[in-house]
C-alpha positions in Angstrom: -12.6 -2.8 -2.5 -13.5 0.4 -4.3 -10.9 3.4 -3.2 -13.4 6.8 -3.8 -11.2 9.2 -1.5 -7.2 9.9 -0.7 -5.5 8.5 1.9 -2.3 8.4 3.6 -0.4 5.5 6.2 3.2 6.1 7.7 5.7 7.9 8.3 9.1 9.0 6.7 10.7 7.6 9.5 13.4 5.2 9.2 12.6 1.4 9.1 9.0 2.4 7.9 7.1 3.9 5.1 4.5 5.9 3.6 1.8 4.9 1.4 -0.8 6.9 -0.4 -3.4 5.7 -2.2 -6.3 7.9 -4.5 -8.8 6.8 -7.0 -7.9 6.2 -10.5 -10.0 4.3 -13.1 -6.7 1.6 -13.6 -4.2 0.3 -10.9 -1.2 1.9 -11.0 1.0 0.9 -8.2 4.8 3.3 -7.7 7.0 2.5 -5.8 10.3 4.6 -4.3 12.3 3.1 -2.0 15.9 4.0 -0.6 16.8 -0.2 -0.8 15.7 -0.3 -4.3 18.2 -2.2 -5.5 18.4 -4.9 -3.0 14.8 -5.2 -2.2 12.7 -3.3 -5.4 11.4 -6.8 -6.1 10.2 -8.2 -2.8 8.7 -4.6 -1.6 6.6 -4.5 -4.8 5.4 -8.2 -4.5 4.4 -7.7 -0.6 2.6 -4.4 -2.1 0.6 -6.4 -4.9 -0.1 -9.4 -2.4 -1.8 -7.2 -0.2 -3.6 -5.4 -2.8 -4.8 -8.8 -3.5 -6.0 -9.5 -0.6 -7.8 -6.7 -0.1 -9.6 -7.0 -3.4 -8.4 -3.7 -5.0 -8.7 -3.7 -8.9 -8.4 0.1 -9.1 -6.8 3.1 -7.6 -3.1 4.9 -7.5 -0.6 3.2 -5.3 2.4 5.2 -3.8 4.6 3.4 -1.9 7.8 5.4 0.0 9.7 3.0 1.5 12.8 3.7 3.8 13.7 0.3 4.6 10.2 -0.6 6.2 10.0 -4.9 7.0 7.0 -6.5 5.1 4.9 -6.5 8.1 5.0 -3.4 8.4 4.6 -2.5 4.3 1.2 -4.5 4.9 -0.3 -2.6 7.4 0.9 0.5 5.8 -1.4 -0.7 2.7 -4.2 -1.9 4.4 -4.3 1.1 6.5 -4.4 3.4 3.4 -7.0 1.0 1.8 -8.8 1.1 4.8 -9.1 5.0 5.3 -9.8 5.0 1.5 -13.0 2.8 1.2 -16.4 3.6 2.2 -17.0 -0.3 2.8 -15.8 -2.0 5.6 -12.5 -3.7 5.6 -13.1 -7.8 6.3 -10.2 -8.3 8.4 -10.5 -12.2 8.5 -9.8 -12.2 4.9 -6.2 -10.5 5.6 
């Protein structure tokens, strides 16, 4: 998927997160989360999993996390992918 606009998914809420995604030539994928330390690692593969799945090769990332599960991380990115795309989003491939 090609991102050509800005988006935005979530809240600052806690249990949940907000992700923002613009265009950018490279992938560049930040992540801030207030359980860094015990889950930096696991937020950032659930974040790259679904960036996989959604076929994005390029754009800017920016993941907030306050404590979000990784269902909810998902649909946080594919939301913000979704509203960022001019192409549909296949839904069966997620």
């Amino acid at each position: 998927m090609h991102i050509v606009h800005d988006s935005l998914a979530g809240t600052l809420e806690s249990s949940d997160a907000v992700v923002r995604v613009s265009p950018l030539p490279t992938l560049e994928v930040t992540v801030v989360s207030t359980v860094e330390a015990q889950f930096g690692a696991q937020i950032r593969a659930v974040v790259a999993e679904t960036l996989d799945a959604l076929a994005v090769e390029s754009g800017r990332v920016v993941v907030e996390d306050k404590g979000a599960l990784d269902c909810t991380l998902r649909a946080r990115v594919q939301a913000a992918v979704a509203r960022a795309c001019d192409e549909p989003l296949d839904w069966s491939a997620l």
